[in-house]
C-alpha positions as CSV (number, residue, x, y, z in Angstrom):
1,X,209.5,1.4,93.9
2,X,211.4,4.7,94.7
3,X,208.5,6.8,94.6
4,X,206.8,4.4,97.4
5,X,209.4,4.5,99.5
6,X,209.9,8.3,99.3
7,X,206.4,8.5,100.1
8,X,206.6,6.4,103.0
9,X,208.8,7.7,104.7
10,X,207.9,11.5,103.8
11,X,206.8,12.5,107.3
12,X,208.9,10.7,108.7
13,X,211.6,12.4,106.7
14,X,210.1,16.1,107.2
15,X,210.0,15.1,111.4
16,X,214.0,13.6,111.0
17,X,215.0,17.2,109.4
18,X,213.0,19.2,112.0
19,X,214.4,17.3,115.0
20,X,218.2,17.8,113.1
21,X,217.9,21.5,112.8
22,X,216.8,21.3,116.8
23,X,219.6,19.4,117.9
24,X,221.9,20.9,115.2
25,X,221.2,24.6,117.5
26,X,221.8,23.5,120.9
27,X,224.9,21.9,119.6
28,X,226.2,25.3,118.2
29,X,224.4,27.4,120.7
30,X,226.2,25.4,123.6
31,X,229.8,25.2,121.6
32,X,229.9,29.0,121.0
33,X,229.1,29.1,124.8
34,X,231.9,26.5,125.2
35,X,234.3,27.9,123.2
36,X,234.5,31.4,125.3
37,X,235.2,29.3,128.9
38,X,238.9,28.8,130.5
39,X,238.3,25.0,129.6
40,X,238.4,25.6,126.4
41,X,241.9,27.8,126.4
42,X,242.9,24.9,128.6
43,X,242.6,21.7,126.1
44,X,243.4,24.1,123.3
45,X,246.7,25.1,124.5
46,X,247.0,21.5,125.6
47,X,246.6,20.0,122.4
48,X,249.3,22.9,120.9
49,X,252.0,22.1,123.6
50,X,252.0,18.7,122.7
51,X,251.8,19.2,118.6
52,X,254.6,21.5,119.0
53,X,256.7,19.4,121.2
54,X,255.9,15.9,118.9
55,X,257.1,18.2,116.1
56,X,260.2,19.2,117.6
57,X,260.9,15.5,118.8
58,X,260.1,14.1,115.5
59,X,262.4,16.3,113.7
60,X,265.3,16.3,115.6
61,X,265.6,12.9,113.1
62,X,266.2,14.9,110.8
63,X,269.2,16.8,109.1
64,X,267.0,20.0,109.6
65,X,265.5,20.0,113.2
66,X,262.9,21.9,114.2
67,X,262.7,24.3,117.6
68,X,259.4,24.7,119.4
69,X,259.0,28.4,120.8
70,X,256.4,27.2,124.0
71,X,255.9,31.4,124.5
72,X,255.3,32.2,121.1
73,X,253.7,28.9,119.5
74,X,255.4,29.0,116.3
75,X,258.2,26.1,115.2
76,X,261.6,27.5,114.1
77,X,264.6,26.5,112.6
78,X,267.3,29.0,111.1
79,X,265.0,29.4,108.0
80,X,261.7,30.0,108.6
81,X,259.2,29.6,111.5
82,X,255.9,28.0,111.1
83,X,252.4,28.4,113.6
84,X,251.1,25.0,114.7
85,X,247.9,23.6,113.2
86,X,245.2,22.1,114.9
87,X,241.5,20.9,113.4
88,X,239.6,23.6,115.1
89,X,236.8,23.3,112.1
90,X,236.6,19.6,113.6
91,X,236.4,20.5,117.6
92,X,232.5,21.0,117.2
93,X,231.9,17.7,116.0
94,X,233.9,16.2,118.7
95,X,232.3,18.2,121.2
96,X,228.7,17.3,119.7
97,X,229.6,13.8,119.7
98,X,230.3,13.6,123.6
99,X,226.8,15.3,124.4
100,X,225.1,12.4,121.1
101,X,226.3,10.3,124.3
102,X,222.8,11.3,125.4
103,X,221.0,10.0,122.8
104,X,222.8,6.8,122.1
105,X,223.9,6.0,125.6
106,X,226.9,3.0,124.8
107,X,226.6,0.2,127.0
108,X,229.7,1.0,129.0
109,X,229.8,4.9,130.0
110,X,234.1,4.3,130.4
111,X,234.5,4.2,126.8
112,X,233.6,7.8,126.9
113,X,236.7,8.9,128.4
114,X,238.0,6.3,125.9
115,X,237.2,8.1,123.1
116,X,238.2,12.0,124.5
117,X,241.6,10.4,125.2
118,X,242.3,8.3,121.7
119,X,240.6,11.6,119.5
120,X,243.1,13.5,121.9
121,X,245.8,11.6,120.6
122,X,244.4,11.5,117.1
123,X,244.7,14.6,116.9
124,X,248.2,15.4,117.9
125,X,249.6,12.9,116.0
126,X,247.6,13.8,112.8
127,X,248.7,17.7,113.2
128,X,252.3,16.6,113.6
129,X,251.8,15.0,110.4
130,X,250.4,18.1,108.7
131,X,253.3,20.2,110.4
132,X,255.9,18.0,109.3
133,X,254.5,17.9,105.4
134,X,255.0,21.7,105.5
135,X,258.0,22.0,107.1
136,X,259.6,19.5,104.7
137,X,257.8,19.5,102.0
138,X,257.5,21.9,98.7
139,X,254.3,23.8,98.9
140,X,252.7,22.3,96.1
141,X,253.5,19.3,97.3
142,X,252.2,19.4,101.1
143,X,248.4,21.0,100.0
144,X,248.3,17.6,98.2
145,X,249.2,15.3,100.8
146,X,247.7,17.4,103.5
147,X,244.3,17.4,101.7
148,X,244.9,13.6,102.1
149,X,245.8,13.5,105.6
150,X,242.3,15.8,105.8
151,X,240.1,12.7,104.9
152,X,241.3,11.3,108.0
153,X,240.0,13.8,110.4
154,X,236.4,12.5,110.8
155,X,237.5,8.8,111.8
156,X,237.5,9.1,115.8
157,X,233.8,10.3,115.0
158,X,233.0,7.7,112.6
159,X,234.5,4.8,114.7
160,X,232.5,6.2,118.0
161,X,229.5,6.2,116.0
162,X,229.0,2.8,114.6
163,X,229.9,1.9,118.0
164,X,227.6,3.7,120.1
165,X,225.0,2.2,117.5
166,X,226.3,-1.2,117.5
167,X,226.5,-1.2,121.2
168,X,222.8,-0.9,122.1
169,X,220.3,-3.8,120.8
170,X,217.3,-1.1,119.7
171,X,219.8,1.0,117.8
172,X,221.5,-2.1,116.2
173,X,218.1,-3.1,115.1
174,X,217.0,0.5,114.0
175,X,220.2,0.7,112.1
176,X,219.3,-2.0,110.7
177,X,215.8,-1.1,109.5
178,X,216.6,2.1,108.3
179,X,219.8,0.3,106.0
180,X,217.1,-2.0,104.5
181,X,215.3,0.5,103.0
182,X,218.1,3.0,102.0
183,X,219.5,-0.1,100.2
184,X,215.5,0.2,97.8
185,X,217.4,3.7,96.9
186,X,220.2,3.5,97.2
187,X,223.6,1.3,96.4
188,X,225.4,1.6,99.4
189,X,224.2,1.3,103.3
190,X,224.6,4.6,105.3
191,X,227.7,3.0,106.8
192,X,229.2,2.6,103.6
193,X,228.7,6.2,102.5
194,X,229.8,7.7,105.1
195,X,233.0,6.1,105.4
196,X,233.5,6.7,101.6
197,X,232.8,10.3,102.0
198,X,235.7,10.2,104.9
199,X,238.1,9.0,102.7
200,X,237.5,10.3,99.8
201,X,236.3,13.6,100.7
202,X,239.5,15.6,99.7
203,X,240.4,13.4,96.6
204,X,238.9,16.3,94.0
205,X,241.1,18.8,96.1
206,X,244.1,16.6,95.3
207,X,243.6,16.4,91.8
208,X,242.8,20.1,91.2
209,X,245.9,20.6,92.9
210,X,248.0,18.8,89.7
211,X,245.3,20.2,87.1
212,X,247.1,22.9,85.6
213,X,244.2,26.0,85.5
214,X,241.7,24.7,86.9
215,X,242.0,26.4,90.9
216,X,242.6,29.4,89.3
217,X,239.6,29.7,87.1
218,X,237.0,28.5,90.0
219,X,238.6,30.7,92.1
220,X,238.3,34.1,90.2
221,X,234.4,33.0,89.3
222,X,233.9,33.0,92.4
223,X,236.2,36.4,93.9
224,X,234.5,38.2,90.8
225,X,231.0,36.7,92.3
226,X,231.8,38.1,95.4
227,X,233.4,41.7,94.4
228,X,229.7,41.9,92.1
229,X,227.6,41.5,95.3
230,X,229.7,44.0,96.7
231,X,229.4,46.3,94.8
232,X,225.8,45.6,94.3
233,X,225.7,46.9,98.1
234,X,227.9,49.9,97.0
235,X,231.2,49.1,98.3
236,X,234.2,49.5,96.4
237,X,236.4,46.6,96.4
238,X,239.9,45.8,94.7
239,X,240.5,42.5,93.8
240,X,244.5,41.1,94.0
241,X,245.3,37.6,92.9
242,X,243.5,35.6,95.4
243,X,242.4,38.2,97.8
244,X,240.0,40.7,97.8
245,X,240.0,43.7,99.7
246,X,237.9,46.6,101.7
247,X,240.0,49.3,102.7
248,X,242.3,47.4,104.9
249,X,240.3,44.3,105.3
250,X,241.1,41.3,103.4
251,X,239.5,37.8,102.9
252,X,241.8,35.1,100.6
253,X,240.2,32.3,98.8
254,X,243.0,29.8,98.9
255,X,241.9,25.6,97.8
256,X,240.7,24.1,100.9
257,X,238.0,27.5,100.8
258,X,236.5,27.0,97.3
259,X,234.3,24.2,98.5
260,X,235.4,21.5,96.8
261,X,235.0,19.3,100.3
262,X,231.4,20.4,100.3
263,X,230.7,19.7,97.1
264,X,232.6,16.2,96.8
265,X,230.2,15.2,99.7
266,X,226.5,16.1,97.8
267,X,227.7,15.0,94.1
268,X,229.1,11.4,96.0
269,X,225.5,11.3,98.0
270,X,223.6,12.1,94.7
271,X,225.6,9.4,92.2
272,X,225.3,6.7,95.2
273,X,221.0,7.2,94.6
274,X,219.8,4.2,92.0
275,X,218.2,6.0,88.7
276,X,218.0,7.8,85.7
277,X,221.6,9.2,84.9
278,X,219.8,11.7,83.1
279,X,218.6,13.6,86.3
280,X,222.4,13.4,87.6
281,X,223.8,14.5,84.7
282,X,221.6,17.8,84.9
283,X,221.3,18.5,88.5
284,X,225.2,18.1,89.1
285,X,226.5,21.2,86.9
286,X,223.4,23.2,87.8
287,X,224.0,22.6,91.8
288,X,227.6,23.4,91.1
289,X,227.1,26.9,89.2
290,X,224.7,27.7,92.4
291,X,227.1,26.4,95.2
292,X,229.8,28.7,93.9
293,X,227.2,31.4,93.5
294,X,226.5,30.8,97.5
295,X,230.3,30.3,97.8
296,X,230.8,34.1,96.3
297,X,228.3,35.8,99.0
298,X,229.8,33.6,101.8
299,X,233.3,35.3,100.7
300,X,231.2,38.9,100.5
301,X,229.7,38.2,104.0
302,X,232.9,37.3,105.7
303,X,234.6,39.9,104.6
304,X,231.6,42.8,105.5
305,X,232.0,41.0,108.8
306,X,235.5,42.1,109.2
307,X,234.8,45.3,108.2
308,X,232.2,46.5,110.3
309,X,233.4,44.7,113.0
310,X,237.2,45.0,113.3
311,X,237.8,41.4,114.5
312,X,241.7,41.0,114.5
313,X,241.8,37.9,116.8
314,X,243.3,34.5,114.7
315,X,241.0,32.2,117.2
316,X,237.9,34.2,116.6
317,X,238.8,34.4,112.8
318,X,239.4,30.7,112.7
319,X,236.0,30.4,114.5
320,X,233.7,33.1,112.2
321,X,235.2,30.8,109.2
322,X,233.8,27.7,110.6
323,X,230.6,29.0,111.3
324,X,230.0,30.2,107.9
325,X,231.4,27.3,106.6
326,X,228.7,25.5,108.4
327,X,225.8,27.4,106.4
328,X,227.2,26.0,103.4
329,X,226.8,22.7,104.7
330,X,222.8,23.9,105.5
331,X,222.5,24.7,101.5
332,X,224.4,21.2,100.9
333,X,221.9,19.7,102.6
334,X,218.6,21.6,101.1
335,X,220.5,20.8,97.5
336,X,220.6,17.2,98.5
337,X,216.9,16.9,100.1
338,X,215.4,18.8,97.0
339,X,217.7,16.4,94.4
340,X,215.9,12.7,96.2
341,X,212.1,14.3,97.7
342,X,211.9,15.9,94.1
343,X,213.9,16.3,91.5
344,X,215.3,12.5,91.5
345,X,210.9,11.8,90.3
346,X,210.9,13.7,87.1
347,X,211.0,12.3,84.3
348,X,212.5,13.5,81.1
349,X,212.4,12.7,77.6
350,X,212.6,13.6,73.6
351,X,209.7,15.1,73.4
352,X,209.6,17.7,76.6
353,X,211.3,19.7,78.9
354,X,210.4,17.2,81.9
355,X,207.3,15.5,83.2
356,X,206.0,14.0,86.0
């Protein structure tokens, strides 16, 4: 029955991924234009204003209130200081989400500004979350719960989603064509997944965080990955705790870097397929060895980046380390469309390696 339905839908499936990539490049081609406009600097301060003000509100509650510096962004209190912390790896999702408008028009065009307002507010009062967690909260402790309050930060795009879907008769009744046959491969409708992969997302972060060695042994595998293509393209490199240096560049590999996320999303897609546990139980630890392999030359390629071209800039830091990061979602995807158009139809057994 799989193998039917994989081959029905195999064009179909080949025209979905080309039409993805297309859209996928205006999106990115029209954010990096977006993100270089006064707009931009506008809503971004915007959004930081009001985090560092809801901060500062929030913890005058508090036996240990905060101060928010407006000139210099930072929150301060006769201790420490701490820099406000928005979702910029999230923006282009919102962004492409307002122009998906275009291709699942809701039924109501208001509800647009509805949801620019309520991901507006999502989003302050989420970061004042994360800024309070730090502020009072030991370090080990806040990376848990703020990898928690991270599964969160895909909801306002979720929620508009289903909507724009449900809104509209044709996509209601595409939606529910297309859930009819995932269900022949699947256990769970694309609704469901998604929203489990929302809320679970971080949940491996979480319990590396409490698993005594384990960050610590993915992480040097892949910094010694990284200083070993580096040196493979004869530069030499010096490698402290997490960071790894050139000259007077640097790149640090802390948790929320080593791809867990990423990885969480394609082993959760893969164990949601109906079949042979075998095929699971093999593909899993090979795709993992390779991700962290592509994890290693991600690190290496940042970090050339910095070298050769000098960027000091925070915002266009924070913005080169989302676009990479989104080429490891490009190989999570390949990894996931080579496990269920191939590698999900082999068959193994005693008596050879695999056959068809």
């Amino acid at each position: 029955m799989f193998r039917s339905v994989l081959l029905r839908f195999k064009n179909e499936a080949i025209q979905l991924i080309i039409v993805s990539v297309i859209a996928l490049s205006i999106i990115l081609f029209g954010w990096n234009h977006f993100i270089n406009t006064e707009f931009y600097s506008i809503i971004l301060n915007f959004l930081h204003q009001q985090v560092g003000y809801f901060t500062q509100l929030i913890s005058g509650l508090s036996d240990m209130p905060v101060t928010f510096d407006s000139s210099s962004g930072y929150l301060i209190n006769a201790l420490n200081l701490w820099d406000v912390i928005l979702p910029l790896g999230a923006f282009p999702v919102y962004f492409a989400l307002i122009i998906f408008v275009f291709v699942l028009p809701p039924k109501k065009y208001y509800t647009v500004l509805i949801y620019i307002f309520s991901t507006a507010a999502f989003i302050i009062l989420r970061s004042t979350i994360i800024m309070l967690f730090k502020i009072y909260l030991t370090s080990t402790a806040h990376y848990a719960w703020i990898a928690f309050i991270d599964t969160t930060i895909y909801l306002p795009a979720y929620f508009w989603i289903v909507y724009l879907i449900e809104s509209n008769n044709l996509h209601r009744y595409y939606s529910i064509k297309i859930n009819t046959e995932i269900k022949r491969i699947s256990y769970f409708t694309v609704q469901q997944i998604a929203l489990f992969l929302i809320l679970f997302n971080s949940l491996p972060r979480i319990i590396l965080q409490y698993s005594g060695n384990a960050i610590e042994n993915i992480t040097t595998v892949i910094l010694k990955g990284s200083q070993l293509f580096l040196k493979l393209l004869h530069y030499n490199t010096v490698l402290i705790d997490k960071t790894i240096f050139i000259d007077n560049n640097w790149v640090r590999l802390e948790l929320p870097c080593i791809g867990i996320g990423v990885w969480t999303i394609v082993v959760i897609l893969i164990l949601s397929i109906r079949g042979s546990a075998i095929n699971k139980a093999i593909f899993i630890p090979a795709f993992s060895l390779i991700f962290m392999l592509i994890n290693s030359v991600r690190l290496a390629y940042t970090l050339l980046y910095l070298h050769d071209n000098c960027v000091c800039d925070s915002l266009k830091l924070s913005h080169l380390h989302d676009s990479i990061t989104y080429v490891m979602y490009l190989f999570a995807f390949i990894f996931l469309a080579t496990y269920i158009l191939w590698f999900h139809t082999i068959k193994f057994n005693k008596k050879s390696v695999f056959t068809k």
